[in-house]
N, C-alpha and C positions, 0 to 999 in steps of 0.2 A: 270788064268791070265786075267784081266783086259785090256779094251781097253786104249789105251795112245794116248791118242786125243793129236795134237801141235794144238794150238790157235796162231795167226800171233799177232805180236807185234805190239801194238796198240800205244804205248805213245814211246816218244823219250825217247833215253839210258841217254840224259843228263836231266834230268827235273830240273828245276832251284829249285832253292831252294826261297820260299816266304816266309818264316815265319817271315822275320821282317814285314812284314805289320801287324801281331798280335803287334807290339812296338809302331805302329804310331801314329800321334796324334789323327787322325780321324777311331781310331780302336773304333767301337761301333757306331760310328756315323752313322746317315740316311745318307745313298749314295747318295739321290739325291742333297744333299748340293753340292756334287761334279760333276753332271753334269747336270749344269745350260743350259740352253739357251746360244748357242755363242752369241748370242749379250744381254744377259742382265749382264753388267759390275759390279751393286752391287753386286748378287750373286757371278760371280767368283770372285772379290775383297773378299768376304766373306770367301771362298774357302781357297783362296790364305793364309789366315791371319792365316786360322787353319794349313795350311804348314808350314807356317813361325816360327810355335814354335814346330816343327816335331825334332826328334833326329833323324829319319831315312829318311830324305827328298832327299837326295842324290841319296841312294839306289831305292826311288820311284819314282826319276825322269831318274836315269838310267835305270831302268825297263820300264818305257814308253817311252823313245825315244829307247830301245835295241827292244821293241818288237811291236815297231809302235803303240803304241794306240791312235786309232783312236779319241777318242771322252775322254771329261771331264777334270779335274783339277787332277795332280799328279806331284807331287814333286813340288807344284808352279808354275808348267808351263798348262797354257791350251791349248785347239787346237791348235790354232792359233800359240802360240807361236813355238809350236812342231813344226807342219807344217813351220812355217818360217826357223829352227834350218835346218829344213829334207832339204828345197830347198838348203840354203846355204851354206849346207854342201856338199849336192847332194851324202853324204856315212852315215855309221854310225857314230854318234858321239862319237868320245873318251875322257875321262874324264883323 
């Protein structure tokens, strides 16, 4: 008989599911297009543009404001705008 080692569960029982980010528009692209300098506005304008013609922009912008990201450009929206969304919601935002 073998030892039967239990290992503690490491990853939550829900793990989201991410695979439309393989659909997006900026799948393949250099990541750092997406996170610019908060203050240099033509980059994330640039950012933004490549959102704007996303089929799963929705999806990537509920994923960033559902799991707080912190930093860069998703779904169209950058910090800033998250962060303004987060105050004046002061919850999660529902879609």
């Amino acid at each position: 008989m073998g030892c039967k080692t239990r290992f503690p569960r490491r990853f939550p029982v829900n793990v989201p599911d991410l695979s439309w980010r393989d659909l997006g528009a900026c799948a393949g692209a250099e990541l750092t297009i997406f996170y610019p300098e908060p203050d240099d506005r033509l980059s994330i304008r640039t950012a933004k543009a490549i959102c704007d013609s996303c089929d799963v922009q929705e999806r990537c912008r509920r994923h960033a404001m559902d799991s707080r990201e912190p930093a860069g450009v998703w779904g169209g929206l950058d910090e800033r705008e998250r962060r303004r969304i987060w105050r004046r919601e002061g919850r999660r935002l529902r879609y």
